[in-house]
Structures are given as structure tokens and as C-alpha cells.
C-alpha positions in Angstrom: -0.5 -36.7 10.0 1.7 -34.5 12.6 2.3 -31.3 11.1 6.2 -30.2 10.8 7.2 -27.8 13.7 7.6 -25.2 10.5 4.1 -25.5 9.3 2.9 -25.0 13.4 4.8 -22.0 13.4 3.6 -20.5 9.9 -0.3 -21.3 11.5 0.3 -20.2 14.9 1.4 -16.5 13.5 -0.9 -16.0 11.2 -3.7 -16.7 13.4 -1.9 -14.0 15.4 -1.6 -11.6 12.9 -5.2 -12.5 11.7 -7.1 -11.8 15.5 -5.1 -8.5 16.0 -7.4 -6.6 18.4 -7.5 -3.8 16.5 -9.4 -5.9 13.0 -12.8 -5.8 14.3 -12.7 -2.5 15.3 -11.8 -0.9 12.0 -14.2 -3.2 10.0 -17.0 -2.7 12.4 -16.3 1.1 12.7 -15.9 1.6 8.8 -19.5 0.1 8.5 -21.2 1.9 11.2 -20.1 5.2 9.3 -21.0 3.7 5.6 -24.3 3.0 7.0 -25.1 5.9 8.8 -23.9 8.1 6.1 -26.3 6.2 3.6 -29.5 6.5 5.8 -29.3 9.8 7.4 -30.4 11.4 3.6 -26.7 10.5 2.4 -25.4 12.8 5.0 -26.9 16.1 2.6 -29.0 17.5 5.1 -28.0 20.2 7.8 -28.3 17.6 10.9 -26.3 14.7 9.3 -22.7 16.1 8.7 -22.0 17.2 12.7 -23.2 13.6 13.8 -21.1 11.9 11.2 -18.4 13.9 12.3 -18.5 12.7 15.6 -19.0 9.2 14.1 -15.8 9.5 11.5 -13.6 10.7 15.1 -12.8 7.4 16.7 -11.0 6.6 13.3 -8.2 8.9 14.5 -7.8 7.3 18.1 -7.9 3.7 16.0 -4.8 5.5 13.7 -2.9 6.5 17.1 -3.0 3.0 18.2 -1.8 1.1 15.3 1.0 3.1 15.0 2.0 2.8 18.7 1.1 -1.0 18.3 3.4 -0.9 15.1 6.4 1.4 17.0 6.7 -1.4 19.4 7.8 -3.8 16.9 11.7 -4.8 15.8 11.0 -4.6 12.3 11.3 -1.0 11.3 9.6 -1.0 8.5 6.5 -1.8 10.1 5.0 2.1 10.2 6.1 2.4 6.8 2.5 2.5 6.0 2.0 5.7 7.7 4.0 7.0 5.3 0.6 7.7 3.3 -0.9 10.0 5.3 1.3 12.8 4.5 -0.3 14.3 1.6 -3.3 14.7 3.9 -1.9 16.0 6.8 0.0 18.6 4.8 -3.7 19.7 3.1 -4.7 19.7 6.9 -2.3 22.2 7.8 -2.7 24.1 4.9 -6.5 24.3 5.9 -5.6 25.1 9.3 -3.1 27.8 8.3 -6.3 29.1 6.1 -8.8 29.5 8.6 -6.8 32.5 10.5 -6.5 34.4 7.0 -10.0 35.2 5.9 -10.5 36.3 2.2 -13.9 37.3 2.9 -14.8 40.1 4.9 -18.7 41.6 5.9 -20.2 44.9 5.0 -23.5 45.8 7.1 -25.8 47.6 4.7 -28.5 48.2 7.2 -30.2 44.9 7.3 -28.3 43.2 4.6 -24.8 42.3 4.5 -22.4 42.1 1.4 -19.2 40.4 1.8 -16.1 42.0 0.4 -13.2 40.6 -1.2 -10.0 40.7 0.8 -6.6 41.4 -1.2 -4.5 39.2 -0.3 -1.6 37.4 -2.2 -1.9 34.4 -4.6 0.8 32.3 -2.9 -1.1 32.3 0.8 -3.7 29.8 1.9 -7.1 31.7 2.8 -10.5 31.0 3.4 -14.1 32.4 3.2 -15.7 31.3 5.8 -13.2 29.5 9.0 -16.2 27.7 10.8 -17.5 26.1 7.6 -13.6 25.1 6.7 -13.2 23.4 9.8 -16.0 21.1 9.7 -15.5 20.2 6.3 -11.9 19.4 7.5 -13.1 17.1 10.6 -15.8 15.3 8.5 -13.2 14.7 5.3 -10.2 13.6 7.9 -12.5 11.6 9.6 -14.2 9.4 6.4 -10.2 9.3 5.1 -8.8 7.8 8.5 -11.6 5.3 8.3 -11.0 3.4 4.8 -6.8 4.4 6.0 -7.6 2.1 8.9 -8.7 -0.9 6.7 -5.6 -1.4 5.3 -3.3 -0.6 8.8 -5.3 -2.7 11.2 -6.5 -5.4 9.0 -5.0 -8.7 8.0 -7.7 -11.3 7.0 -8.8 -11.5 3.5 -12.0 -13.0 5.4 -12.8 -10.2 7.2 -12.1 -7.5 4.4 -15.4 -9.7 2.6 -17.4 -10.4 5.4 -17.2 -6.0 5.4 -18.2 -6.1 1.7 -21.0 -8.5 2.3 -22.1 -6.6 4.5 -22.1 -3.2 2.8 -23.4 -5.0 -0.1 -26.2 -6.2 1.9 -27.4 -2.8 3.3 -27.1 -1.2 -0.2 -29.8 -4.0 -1.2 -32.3 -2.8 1.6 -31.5 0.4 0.7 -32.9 -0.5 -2.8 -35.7 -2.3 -1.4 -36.6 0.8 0.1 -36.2 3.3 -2.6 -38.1 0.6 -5.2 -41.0 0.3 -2.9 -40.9 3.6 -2.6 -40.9 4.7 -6.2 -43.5 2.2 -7.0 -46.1 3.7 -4.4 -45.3 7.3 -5.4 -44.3 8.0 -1.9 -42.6 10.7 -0.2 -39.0 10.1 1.6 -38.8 7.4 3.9 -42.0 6.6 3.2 -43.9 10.0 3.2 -42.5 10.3 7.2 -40.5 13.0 6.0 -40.3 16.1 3.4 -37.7 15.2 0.7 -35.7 18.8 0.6 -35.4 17.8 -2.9 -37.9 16.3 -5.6 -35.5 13.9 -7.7 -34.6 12.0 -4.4 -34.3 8.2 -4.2 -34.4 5.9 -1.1 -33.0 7.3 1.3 -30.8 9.8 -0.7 -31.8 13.4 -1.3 -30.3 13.5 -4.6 -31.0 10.6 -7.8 -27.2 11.1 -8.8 -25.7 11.0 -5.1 -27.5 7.6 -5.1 -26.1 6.4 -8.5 -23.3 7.2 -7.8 -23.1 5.1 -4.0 -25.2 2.2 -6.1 -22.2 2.5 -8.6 -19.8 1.4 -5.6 -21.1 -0.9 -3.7 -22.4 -2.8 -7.3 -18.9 -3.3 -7.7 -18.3 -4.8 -4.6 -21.2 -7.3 -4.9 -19.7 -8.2 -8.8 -16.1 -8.5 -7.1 -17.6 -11.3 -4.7 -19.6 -12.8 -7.6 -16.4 -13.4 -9.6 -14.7 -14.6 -6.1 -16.9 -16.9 -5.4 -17.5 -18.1 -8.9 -13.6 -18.8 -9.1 -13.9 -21.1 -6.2 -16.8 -23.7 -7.7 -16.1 -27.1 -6.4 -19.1 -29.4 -5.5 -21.9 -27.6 -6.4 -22.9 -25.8 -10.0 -22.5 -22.4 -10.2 -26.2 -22.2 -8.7 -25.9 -23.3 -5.2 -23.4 -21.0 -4.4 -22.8 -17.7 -2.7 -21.8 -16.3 -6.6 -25.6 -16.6 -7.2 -26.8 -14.8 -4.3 -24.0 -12.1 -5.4 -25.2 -11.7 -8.9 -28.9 -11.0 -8.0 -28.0 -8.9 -5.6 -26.0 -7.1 -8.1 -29.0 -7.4 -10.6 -31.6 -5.5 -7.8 -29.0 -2.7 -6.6 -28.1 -2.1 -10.7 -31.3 -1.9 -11.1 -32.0 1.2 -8.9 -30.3 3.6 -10.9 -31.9 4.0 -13.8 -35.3 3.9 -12.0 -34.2 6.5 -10.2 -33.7 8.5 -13.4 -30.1 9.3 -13.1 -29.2 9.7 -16.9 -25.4 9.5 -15.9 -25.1 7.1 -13.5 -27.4 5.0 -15.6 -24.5 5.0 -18.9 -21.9 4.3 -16.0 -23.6 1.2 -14.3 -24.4 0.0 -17.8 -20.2 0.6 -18.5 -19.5 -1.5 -15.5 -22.0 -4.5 -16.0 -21.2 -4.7 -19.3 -17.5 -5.2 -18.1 -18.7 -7.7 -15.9 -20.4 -9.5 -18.6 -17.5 -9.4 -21.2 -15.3 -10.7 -18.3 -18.0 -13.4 -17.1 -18.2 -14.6 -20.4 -14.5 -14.9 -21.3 -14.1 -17.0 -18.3 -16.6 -19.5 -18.4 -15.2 -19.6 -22.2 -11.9 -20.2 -20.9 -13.0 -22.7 -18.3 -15.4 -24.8 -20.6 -12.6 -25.2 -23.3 -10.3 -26.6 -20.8 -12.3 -29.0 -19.7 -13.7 -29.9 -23.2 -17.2 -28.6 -22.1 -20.0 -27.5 -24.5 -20.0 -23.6 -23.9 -24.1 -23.5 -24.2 -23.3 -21.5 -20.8 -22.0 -18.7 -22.3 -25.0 -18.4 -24.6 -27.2 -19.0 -21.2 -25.7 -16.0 -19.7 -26.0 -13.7 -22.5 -29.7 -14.6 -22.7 -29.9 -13.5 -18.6 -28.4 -10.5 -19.4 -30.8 -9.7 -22.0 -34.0 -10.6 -19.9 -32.6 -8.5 -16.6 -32.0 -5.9 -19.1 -35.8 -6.1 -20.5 -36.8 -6.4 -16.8 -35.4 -3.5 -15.5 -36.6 -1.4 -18.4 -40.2 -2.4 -17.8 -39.8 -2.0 -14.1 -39.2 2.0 -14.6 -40.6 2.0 -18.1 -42.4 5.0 -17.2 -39.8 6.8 -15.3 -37.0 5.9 -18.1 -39.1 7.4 -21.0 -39.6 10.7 -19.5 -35.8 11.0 -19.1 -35.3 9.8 -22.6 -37.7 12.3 -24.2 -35.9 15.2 -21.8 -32.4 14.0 -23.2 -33.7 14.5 -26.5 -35.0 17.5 -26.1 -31.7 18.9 -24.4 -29.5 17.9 -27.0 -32.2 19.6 -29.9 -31.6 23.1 -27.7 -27.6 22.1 -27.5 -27.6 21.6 -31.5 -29.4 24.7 -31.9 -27.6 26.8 -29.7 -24.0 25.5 -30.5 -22.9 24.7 -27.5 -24.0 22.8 -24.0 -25.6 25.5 -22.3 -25.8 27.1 -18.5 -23.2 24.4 -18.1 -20.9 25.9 -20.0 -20.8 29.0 -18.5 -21.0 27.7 -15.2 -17.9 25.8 -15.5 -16.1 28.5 -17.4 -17.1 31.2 -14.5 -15.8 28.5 -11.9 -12.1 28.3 -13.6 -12.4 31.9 -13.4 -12.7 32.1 -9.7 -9.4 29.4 -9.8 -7.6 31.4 -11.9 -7.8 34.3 -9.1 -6.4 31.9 -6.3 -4.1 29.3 -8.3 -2.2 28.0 -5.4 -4.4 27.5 -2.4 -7.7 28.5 -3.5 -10.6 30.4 -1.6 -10.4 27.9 1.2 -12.2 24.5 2.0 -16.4 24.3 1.6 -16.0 28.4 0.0 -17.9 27.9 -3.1 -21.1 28.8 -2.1 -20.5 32.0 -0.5 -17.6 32.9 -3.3 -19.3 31.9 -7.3 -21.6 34.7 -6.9 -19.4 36.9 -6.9 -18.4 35.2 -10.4 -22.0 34.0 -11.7 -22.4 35.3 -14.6 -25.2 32.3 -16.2 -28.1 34.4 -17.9 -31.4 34.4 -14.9 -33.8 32.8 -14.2 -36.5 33.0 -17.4 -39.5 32.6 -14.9 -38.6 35.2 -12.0 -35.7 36.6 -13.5 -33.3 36.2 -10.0 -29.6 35.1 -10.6 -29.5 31.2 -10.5 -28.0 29.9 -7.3 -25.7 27.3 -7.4 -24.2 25.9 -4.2 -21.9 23.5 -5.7 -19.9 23.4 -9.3 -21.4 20.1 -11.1 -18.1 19.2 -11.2 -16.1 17.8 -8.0 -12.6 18.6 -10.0 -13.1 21.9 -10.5 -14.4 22.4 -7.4 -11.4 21.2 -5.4 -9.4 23.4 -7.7 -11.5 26.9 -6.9 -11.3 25.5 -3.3 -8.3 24.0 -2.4 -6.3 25.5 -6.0 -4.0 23.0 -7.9 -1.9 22.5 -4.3 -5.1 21.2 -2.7 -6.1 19.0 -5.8 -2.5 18.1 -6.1 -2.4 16.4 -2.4 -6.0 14.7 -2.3 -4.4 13.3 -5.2 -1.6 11.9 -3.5 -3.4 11.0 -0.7 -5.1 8.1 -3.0 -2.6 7.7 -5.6 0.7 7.3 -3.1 -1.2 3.8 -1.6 -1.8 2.3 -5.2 1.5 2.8 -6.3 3.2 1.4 -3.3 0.7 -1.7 -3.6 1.2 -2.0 -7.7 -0.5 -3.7 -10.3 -1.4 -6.7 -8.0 -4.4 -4.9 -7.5 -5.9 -6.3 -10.7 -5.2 -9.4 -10.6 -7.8 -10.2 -7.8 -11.8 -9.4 -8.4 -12.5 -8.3 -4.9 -9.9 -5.8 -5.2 -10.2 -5.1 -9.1 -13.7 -4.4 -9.2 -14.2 -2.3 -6.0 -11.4 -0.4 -7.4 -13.0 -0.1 -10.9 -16.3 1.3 -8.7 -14.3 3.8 -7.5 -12.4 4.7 -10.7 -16.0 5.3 -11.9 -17.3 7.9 -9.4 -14.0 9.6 -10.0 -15.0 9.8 -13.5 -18.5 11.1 -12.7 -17.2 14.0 -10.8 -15.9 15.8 -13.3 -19.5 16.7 -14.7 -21.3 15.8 -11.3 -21.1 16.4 -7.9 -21.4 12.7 -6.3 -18.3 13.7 -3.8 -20.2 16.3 -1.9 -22.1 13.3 -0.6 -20.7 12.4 3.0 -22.3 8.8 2.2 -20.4 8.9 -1.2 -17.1 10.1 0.0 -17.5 7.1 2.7 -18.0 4.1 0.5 -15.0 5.7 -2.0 -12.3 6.0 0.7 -13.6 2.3 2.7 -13.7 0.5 -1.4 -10.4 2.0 -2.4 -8.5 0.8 0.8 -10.7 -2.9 0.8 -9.3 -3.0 -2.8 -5.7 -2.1 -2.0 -5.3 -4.2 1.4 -7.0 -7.4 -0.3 -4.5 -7.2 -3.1 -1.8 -6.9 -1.2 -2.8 -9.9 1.3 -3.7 -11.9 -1.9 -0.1 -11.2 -3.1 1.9 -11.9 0.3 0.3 -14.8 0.5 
């Protein structure tokens, strides 16, 4: 059958659309930086943050482009996208503006040096140390542009899952890796190399940076499940990519508690557990409309159960330790009335915010500023003042750093984008649960630290703009 000269026209632009030159670039560039980030030690080691900032740089040239592409165009609202990046470009110039007004100044003492508060008013961005500021402001531009890029340059649902698949993919080597790992009591990548710190997993220096990247790209790997899932047409639920999906899921979930991440463990359980829930409802829903036994439903329960048992005996060892350690922690909390060093850690960091409200002590300041604020009791073997280089909370750290202007555009900078693309977001599983994954880490750091990790901050800013772009292709289409 000829097609109409309307439907040649409909196929012949959105094959146009779809092979814009500028697609493969941003998903091939957004997963050489997710994957670099994840195997150089999650980017937290002194030699990973200048070579990811040299690999997050071509996002900017890619930005330039699309928007010169897009300024050619009749249609004028065709930068309106670009609208989005203000709220980071006005925290980049505040940064900027920061770096020539230091609010830290050195004292020699001989040998040592003792740096000196600087008076200077509330209402004027400032900043401790302007080389450390800088950097931090390449790297954070640089992993933003790249997820900004996703939704600007790409237009193929296709190639927004082919990305996941393939993030998905290398966080189940990366699992591989750390579980072979575990199991042989080995050192970091496989005793080649000092880990700089002993709760590290895979690749990652830190258990909780790692639960907290497993938490992500888990969601991506359940949003292709329920995709795929959806599309069942031939061949049983077995024989297709859904399966594949779900084990894969399965392997990288079960990671985290091995790793003995207490936290992320309670927030990968949340989001399986919402997996499950949904899983069953639908194949609930799809069995009564076809006047199907729902024997299925019972079948999956029963998986769950095993891969719950199987997990547990996998890092039996590993998970009982941290059992008997919460336990302990929350005798000391009942005893002492309250949670602890944590406690008055996050009570002395508000207390350095409350000094700079507006702008804060400047970008990457904490470490040199909180001692000047530390007031948690020492250390009960050497008796030194404990040293803490970040606040175990991301929120409160932004605020002390950037002050509630800072916090205030970061949020804009990924709020502005959802609201523009609305609640079509949720109505799609490749876009709702990648989005969920990211709502997740968000809710971890406000009692961790999972977005000081470059690899982290990566896979947030790539899933949120994957989630946002696919709903909004799956909506104008």
C-alpha cells in the first residue's frame, strides 16, 4: 500500500529530527563521563576530579552548538529550552564574583599557618579558598551541561534507552567487580591498588558513594524492565529483554547491602519494593482483563522472597556485623538521649550558615572553614579534634557553602526543567523510575554525603534529564 504524501512527510521529518548530528554526540559523551567517573575511585581521589574536568568540558562546546543550530530556525521558540540554564549561570557568576573576595586570610606562625577570618558583609559572595572554588565550579558546570545536553540535542526515545542500557550494563560489571572482590577479601581493584579508605566497594572509595550510584542506575535497569514488560507480544514474559532487565536489576541491588551501606540498603529495599507493588498490580490488572488465572502474581512474590533470601546469604556475614553495630548505636542513642557526634556536627554546621545567610563561605569551603566551628567532643583514643571534610549532609552543606541563594538556584536549576515538562513524567517507567532513583539520592543527602561523589553527581544530572526528555518525547508523540 502507497503511503499518503502526509504520512511520507510525517516519516521523512522525523527521521530528520531523529539523526540530528548532534544525538550521538551527547549520548556518547554523557557515558564516557558516567563511566569514567564510576571507575577512576568514583572520581574521590586527588587525580580523578582535574581529568574529569577536562572530560565534563566538551559539554559546553556541544551547548554552544545546539543553540546556534536552534537560532537558525523560524520557529522562535526553539531556544526556549535554554531558558533552563539560568539558575546556573547566575550561581556561576556568583562564584565567580566570590573568588576575588576572599574570606579567609593566612597568618604565618613560624612554620605553621592559621587562617583568619575576614570581616566582610553578609549580603557579598566570598570564598575561602578561590583555586579550590574554581575547580569545583568547572567540574559541577561541566557534569550539569552533560545530562542539559540530553534533553537539547536528543530526539529518539531509542537512543535515550540504548544510553540507559548501556549505563545499566557497566553498573553490572561494576558489581561483578566489587562482588568478586568482596568475596576474595581483596584489596581495591583487586589488591593493584591501596583503597584510601577501608569501607570501599568496587571500584568506589566509599560503601555509601556506591549505594547511592547503585541506587540510580537500579532504577534505570527497573524502568526498562517495566518498558519492555509493557510491550509483551509473541513471547512470555521470559524471552524478553524485561528478563535480562530484572536480573540485572536483582545483581546490581544486590551490591548494596553487601557492601554494608546501612542507608542505602533501607533505600534500595524502598525502591524494589515499589517496583514489586507496581509489578504486581499490573500483571493483576492484565490477567483480569484477559480472564487469566493470576497464579503469576503469586510466582513473583515467591522470586522476590528467594532473591531476598539469596542476597542475605550471599553477605550473611557482612550484613550481621552491621546489624549487631546498628544495635549497638541505637543502645548508646537511647542512653544518651539523643543521636550523638551527629548531632552536634550538624548543629555546628548551621552555625557556620547562620554567619553567611546569603552567599555562604564560597564553593568547596567547608573543609578549611568547620574547624573553626567544630566543637564535637575529641577523639577518646588520641584526644585530637575529629576532622571532618564534608558535613554528612549535602543540604546543609550547599547552605554553609553556597547560603540559601546558592541552595535556592541548584534548586532551580533542576526544578525549572520538571515543571516546564509536568506530570507526563510519571506516566512513562523509563522516565518515572530513573526519576524516582534520583528523588532517592536527594533524599539520602540530607543525612549523607552521596553528592560529593563526581561519579554520583554524574549519573544524577544524565537520569534526571533521560527522565525529563523521554517524557516529554513519549508525550509529543
Amino acid at each position: 500500500m502507497t503511503p499518503s504524501p502526509a504520512e511520507s512527510s510525517l516519516r521523512t521529518t522525523t527521521f530528520t529530527l531523529g539523526s540530528g548530528s548532534r544525538e550521538p554526540w551527547a549520548i556518547f559523551h554523557a557515558f564516557l563521563v558516567a563511566t569514567a567517573a564510576a571507575w577512576m575511585f568514583g572520581g574521590k581521589i586527588w587525580w580523578a576530579k582535574p581529568i574529569l574536568c577536562v572530560l565534563a568540558t566538551p559539554a559546553l562546546a556541544l551547548t554552544v552548538w545546539e543553540f546556534l543550530a536552534r537560532r537558525r530556525r523560524p520557529d522562535p521558540e526553539a531556544c526556549a529550552v535554554f531558558r533552563w540554564l539560568l539558575p546556573m549561570v547566575v550561581l556561576a557568576g556568583m562564584v565567580l564574583i566570590s573568588t576575588a573576595l576572599p574570606n579567609l586570610v593566612p597568618r604565618r606562625f613560624g612554620p605553621d599557618t592559621v587562617w583568619v577570618v575576614r570581616p566582610l558583609a553578609d549580603f557579598v559572595p566570598s570564598a575561602a579558598d578561590a583555586t579550590r572554588a574554581l575547580r569545583e565550579l568547572w567540574l559541577m558546570l561541566g557534569l550539569y551541561l552533560t545530562g542539559f545536553n540530553l534533553f537539547a540535542c536528543v530526539r529518539s526515545r531509542h537512543a535515550l534507552r540504548s544510553l540507559m542500557l548501556a549505563l545499566a550494563a557497566n553498573g553490572l560489571v561494576l558489581s561483578v567487580f566489587g562482588t568478586l572482590q568482596k568475596l576474595l577479601r581483596l584489596d581495591i581493584f583487586f589488591g593493584l591498588e591501596k583503597a584510601p579508605h577501608p569501607a570501599f566497594f568496587s571500584t568506589f572509595v566509599y560503601h555509601n558513594h556506591w549505594g547511592a550510584y547503585i541506587i540510580g542506575l537500579t532504577s534505570v535497569a527497573l524502568g526498562l524492565v517495566f518498558h519492555y514488560a509493557a510491550r509483551v507480544r509473541a513471547r512470555d514474559f521470559w524471552h524478553t529483554p524485561a528478563c535480562g532487565g530484572l536480573l540485572a536489576a536483582f545483581f546490581m541491588a544486590a551490591t548494596v547491602p553487601l557492601s554494608s551501606s546501612r542507608s542505602s540498603t533501607l533505600l534500595i529495599t524502598l525502591l524494589l519494593g515499589i517496583a514489586l507493588v507496581h509489578g504486581l498490580i499490573a500483571i493483576l490488572r492484565t490477567r483480569r482483563a484477559g480472564h487469566r488465572s493470576a497464579v503469576l502474581a503469586g510466582g513473583l512474590l515467591l522470586t522476590a522472597l528467594l532473591g531476598g533470601a539469596a542476597i542475605y546469604k550471599l553477605g550473611e556475614e557482612t550484613i550481621n556485623q552491621r546489624i549487631a553495630t546498628t544495635w549497638s548505636q541505637i543502645s548508646d542513642m537511647r542512653r544518651q538521649g539523643d543521636i550523638g557526634q551527629r548531632r552536634v556536627l550538624y548543629g555546628d554546621t548551621l552555625r557556620m550558615a547562620a554567619d553567611k545567610p546569603w552567599f555562604g563561605w564560597g564553593l568547596d569551603s567547608y573543609e578549611r572553614v568547620f574547624p573553626l566551628y567544630n566543637s564535637t567532643p575529641r577523639s577518646p583514643v588520641d584526644r585530637l579534634p575529629i576532622y571532618y571534610q564534608e558535613a554528612h549532609s549535602d543540604w546543609l552543606q550547599i547552605l554553609a557553602e553556597l547560603g540559601g541563594v546558592g541552595l535556592v538556584l541548584l534548586t532551580a536549576a533542576a526544578g525549572w526543567p520538571l515543571f516546564r515538562v509536568g506530570t507526563g513524567v510519571f506516566r512513562h517507567a523509563p522516565s518515572r523510575y530513573p526519576l524516582l532513583g534520583c528523588l532517592l539520592i536527594c533524599l539520602y543527602a540530607g543525612v549523607e554525603f552521596p553528592l560529593a561523589n563526581p561519579a554520583v553527581v554524574s549519573i544524577w544530572w544524565i537520569l534526571w534529564f533521560i527522565a525529563l526528555r523521554y517524557a516529554a518525547l513519549s508525550e509529543n508523540r
